[in-house]
C-alpha positions in Angstrom: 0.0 0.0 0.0 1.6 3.4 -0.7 1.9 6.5 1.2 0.4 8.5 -1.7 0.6 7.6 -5.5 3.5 6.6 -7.3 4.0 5.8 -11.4 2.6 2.9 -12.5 5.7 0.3 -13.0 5.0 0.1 -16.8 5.3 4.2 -16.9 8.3 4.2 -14.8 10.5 1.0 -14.4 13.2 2.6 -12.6 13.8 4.3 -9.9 17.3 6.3 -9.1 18.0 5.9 -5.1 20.6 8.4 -3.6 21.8 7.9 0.1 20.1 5.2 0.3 20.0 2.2 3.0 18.0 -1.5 3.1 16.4 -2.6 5.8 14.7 -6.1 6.7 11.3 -6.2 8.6 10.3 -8.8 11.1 8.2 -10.2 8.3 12.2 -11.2 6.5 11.6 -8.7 4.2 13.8 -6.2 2.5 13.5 -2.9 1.4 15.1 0.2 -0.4 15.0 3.3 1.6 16.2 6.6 -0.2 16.1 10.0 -1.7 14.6 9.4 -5.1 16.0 11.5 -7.7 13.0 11.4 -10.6 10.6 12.0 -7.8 12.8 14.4 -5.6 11.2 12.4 -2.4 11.9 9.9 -0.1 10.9 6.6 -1.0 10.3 3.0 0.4 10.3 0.1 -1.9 8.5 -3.2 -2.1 10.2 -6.2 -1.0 13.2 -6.6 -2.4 13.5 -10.0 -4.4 16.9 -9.9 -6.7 20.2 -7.8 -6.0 22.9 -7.7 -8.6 25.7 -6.0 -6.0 28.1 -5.4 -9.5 25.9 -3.8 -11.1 24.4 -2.0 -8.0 20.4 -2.9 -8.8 17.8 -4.8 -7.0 14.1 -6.2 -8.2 11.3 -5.5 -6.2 8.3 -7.9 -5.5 6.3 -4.6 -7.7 9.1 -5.5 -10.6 10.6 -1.8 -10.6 13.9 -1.8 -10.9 16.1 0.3 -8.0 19.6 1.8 -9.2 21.3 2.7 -5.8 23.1 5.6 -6.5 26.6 6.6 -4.4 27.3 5.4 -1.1 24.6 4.3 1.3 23.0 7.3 3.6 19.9 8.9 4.6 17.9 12.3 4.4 14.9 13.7 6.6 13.0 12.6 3.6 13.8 9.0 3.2 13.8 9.0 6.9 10.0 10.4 7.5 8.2 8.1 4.3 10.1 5.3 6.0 9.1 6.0 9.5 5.3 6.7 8.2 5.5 3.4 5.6 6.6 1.2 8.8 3.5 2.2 10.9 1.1 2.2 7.6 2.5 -1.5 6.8 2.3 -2.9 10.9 5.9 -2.7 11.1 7.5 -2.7 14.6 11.1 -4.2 14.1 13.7 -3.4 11.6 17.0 -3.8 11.1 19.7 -2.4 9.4 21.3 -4.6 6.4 23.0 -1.8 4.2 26.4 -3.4 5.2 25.1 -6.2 3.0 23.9 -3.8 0.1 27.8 -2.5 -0.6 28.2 -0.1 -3.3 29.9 -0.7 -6.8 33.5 0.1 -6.6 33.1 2.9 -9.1 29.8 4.1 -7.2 30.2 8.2 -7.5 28.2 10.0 -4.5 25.3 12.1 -6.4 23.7 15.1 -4.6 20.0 15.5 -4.8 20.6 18.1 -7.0 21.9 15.8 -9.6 25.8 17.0 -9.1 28.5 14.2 -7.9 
């Protein structure tokens, strides 16, 4: 269930994810948590289901595609959807896995503005 609407997956496949971090729900989910840059928000995936860590990309149970963009971090943004998505969904534990997500070796830290 989402916070508010978001594009279809057919009219937007992909989502750009700056400073962003996983975490896994007491329900052994995963999910994406970051600053999105097409949507200049904080955003919340689905479930995560694949992870290619070369290529820095994970599937979600939705089927949109998550590019994670720079190093792992957070912003008041991603933090507050997050916060609100855990108490929409019933969530009441979650842990940090981002240690497992690690960044491409050539990952180049982007700014919400869209400048490295």
């Amino acid at each position: 269930m989402p916070i508010w609407s978001v594009a279809s997956v057919d009219s937007q496949p992909g989502i750009t994810l700056l400073r962003w971090r996983v975490f896994e729900t007491e329900h052994q989910e995963r999910h994406f948590v970051g600053y999105c840059l097409e949507s200049s928000s904080g955003r919340v995936s689905s479930a995560i289901v694949s992870f290619d860590a070369d290529e820095g990309v994970g599937t979600t149970v939705s089927g949109r595609r998550y590019i994670l963009s720079g190093c792992p971090g957070f912003t008041d943004d991603a933090e507050y959807v997050w916060h609100l998505w855990k108490r929409v969904n019933g969530v009441t534990l979650a842990k940090d896995v981002t240690n497992e997500y690690s960044p491409p070796a050539n990952a180049v830290h982007v700014a919400p503005n869209g400048v490295p």
